[in-house]
C-alpha positions as CSV (number, residue, x, y, z in Angstrom):
1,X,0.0,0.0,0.0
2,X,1.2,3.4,-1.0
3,X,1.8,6.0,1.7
4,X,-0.5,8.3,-0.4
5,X,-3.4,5.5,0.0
6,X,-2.8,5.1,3.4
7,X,-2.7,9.2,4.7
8,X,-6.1,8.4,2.5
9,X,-7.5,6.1,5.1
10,X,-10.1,7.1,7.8
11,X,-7.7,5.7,10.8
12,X,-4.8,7.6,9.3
13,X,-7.5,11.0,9.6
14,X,-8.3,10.5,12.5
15,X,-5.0,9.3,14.1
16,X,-3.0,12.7,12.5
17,X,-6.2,14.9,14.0
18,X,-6.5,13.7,17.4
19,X,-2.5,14.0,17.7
20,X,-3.0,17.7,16.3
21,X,-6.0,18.8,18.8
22,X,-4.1,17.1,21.4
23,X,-0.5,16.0,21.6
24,X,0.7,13.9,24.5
25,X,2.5,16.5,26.2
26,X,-0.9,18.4,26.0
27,X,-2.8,15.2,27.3
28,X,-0.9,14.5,30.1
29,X,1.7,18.1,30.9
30,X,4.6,18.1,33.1
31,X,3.8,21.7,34.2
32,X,1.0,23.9,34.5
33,X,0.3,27.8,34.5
34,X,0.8,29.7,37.8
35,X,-2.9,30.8,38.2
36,X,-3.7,27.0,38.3
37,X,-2.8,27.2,41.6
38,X,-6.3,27.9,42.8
39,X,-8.7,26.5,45.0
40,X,-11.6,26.2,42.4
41,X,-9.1,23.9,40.5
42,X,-8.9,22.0,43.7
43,X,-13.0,21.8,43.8
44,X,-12.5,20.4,40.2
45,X,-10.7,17.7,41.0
46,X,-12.2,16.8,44.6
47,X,-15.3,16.3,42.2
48,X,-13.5,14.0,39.8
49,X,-12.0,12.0,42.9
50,X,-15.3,11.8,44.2
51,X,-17.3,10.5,41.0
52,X,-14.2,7.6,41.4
53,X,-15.5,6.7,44.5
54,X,-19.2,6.5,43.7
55,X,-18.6,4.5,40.5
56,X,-16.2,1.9,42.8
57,X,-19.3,2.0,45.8
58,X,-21.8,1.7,43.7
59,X,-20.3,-1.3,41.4
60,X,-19.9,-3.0,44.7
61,X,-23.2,-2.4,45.5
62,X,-24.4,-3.7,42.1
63,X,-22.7,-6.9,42.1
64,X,-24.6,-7.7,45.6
65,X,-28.0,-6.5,44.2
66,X,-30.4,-3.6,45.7
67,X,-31.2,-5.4,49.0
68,X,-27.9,-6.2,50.5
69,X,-27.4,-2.9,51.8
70,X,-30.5,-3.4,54.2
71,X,-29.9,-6.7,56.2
72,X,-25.8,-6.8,55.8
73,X,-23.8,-4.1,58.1
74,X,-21.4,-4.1,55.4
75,X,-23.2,-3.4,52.9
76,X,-24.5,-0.1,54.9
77,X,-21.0,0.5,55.0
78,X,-20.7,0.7,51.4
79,X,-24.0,2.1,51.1
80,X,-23.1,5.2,53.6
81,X,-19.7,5.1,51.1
82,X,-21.9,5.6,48.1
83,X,-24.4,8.7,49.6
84,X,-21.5,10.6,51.0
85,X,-19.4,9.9,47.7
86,X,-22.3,11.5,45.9
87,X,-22.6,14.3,48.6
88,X,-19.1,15.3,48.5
89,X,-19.3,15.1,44.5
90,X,-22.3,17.9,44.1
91,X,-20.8,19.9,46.9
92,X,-17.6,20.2,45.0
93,X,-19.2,20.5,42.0
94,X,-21.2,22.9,42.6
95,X,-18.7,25.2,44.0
96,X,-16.6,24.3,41.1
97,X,-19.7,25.1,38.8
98,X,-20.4,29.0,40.4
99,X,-16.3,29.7,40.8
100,X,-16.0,28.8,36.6
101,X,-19.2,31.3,36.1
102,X,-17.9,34.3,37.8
103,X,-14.4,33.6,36.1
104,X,-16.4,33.7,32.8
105,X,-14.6,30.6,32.0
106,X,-16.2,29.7,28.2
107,X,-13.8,32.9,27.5
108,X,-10.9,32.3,24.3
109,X,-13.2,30.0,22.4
110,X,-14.0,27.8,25.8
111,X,-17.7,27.6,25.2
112,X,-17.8,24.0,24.7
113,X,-15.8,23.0,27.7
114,X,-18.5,25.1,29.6
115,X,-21.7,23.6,28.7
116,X,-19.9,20.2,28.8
117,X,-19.6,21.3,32.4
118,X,-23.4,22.4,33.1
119,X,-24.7,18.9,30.8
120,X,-22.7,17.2,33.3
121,X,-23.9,18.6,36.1
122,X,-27.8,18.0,35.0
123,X,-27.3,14.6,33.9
124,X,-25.6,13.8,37.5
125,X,-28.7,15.6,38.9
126,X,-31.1,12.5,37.2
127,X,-28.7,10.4,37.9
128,X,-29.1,11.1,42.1
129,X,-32.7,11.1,41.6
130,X,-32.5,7.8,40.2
131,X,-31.1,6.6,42.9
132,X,-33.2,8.4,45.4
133,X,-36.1,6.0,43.5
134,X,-34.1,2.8,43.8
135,X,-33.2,2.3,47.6
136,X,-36.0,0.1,48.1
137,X,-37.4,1.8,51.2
138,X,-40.3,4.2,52.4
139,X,-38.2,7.0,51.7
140,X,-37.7,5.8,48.0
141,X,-41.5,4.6,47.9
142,X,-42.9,8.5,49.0
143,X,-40.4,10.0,46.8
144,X,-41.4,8.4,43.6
145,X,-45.0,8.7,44.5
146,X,-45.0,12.9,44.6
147,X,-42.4,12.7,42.1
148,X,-45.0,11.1,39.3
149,X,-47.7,13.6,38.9
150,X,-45.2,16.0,38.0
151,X,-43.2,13.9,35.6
152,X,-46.4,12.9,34.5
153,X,-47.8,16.1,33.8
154,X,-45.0,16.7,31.3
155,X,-45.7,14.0,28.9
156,X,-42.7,11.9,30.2
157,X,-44.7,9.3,32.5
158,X,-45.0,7.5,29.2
159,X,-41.2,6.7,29.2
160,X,-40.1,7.0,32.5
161,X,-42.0,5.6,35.3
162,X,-40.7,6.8,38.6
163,X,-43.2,3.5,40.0
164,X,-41.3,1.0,37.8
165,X,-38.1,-0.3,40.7
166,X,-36.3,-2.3,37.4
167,X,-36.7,0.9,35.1
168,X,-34.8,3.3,37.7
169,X,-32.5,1.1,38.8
170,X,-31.0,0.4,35.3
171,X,-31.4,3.9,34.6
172,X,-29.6,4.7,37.9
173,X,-26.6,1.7,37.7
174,X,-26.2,2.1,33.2
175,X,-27.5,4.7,30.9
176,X,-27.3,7.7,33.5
177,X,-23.6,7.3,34.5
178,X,-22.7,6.2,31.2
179,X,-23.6,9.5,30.2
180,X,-22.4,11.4,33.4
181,X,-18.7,9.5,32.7
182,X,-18.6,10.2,29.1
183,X,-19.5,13.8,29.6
184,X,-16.8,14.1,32.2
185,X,-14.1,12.6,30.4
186,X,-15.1,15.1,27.4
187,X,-15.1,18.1,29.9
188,X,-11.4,17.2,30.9
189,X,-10.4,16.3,27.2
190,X,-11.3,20.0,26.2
191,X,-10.1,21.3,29.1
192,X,-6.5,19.4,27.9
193,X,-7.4,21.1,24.4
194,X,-8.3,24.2,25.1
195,X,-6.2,24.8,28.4
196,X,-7.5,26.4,31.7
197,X,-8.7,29.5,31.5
198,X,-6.5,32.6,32.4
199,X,-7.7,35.3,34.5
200,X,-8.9,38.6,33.6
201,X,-6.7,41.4,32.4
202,X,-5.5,43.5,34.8
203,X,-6.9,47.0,33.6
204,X,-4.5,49.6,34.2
205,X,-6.0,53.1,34.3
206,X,-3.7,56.2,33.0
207,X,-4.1,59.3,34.8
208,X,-3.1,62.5,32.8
């Protein structure tokens, strides 16, 4: 095969255009600006360290099925694991979230890497209520009950029965954090791309 029919192939394409968006000392850098050196930037990652520990807690808690955590005093360990895991995670990303917003940080063509952000942040949103639905208990039973009419009232009833354990509970354990992951991974791939946003200019005023 001919190097000309080869730059021609799809994998070649899209080899040579990932490389150019994103080089590997872009993907992984030794250093880092000076105004990284923040404590938003520490919220960012707190949150990523904290989705780690809800995905590891709640595989464990997947593999013994949704009624272990009641009768077994480990698996209220884990279980305890997973809610604070999820606690700490909107905590720190929330703070993370508001500190990027007054920073105007979709600034220098950074728009993208900002509503990755604020998807994220809703699809982790469904993704806590789906687990709200799926703890088996009265608290799960009364929040799915009020939570109905109103999904109901929007049409969505149709497709996604708060009532219906099996429905939430794959939506809770698959498709939500699928999404939640996926979105994350192509926040922090942008943010690799793009780089972190610098601060504002200082403005210097001139007296005459």
């Amino acid at each position: 095969m001919s190097t000309t029919e080869i730059d021609r192939q799809w994998t070649t394409r899209l080899r040579q255009r990932a490389t150019g968006k994103l080089p590997p000392e872009k993907l992984l850098p030794d250093t880092q600006p000076t105004y990284v050196a923040s404590w938003i930037y520490v919220f960012g990652v707190a949150t990523l360290a904290a989705l780690i520990m809800v995905i590891v807690t709640g595989c464990i808690l997947a593999i013994r099925g949704p009624l272990w955590w009641h009768g077994s005093v480990y698996g209220h360990f884990v279980n305890s694991l997973h809610l604070w895991s999820v606690e700490i995670f909107f905590f720190t990303m929330i703070v993370h979230l508001w500190g990027k917003f007054f920073m105007a940080a979709w600034r220098g063509g950074r728009t993208l890497t900002w509503m990755t952000g604020v998807v994220t942040f809703l699809a982790s949103i469904a993704t806590a209520f789906t687990g709200y639905a799926s703890q088996t208990n009265f608290d799960s039973q009364w929040i799915t009950t009020q939570a109905k009419d109103g999904i109901n009232a929007t049409g969505a009833g149709a497709y996604f029965n708060v009532l219906n354990l099996g429905q939430m509970l794959m939506w809770h354990i698959v498709l939500l954090p699928l999404a939640a992951v996926v979105l994350t991974a192509l926040h922090v791939l942008l943010v690799r791309v793009k780089g972190v946003v610098p601060p504002f200019a200082e403005k210097v005023e001139v007296h005459s």
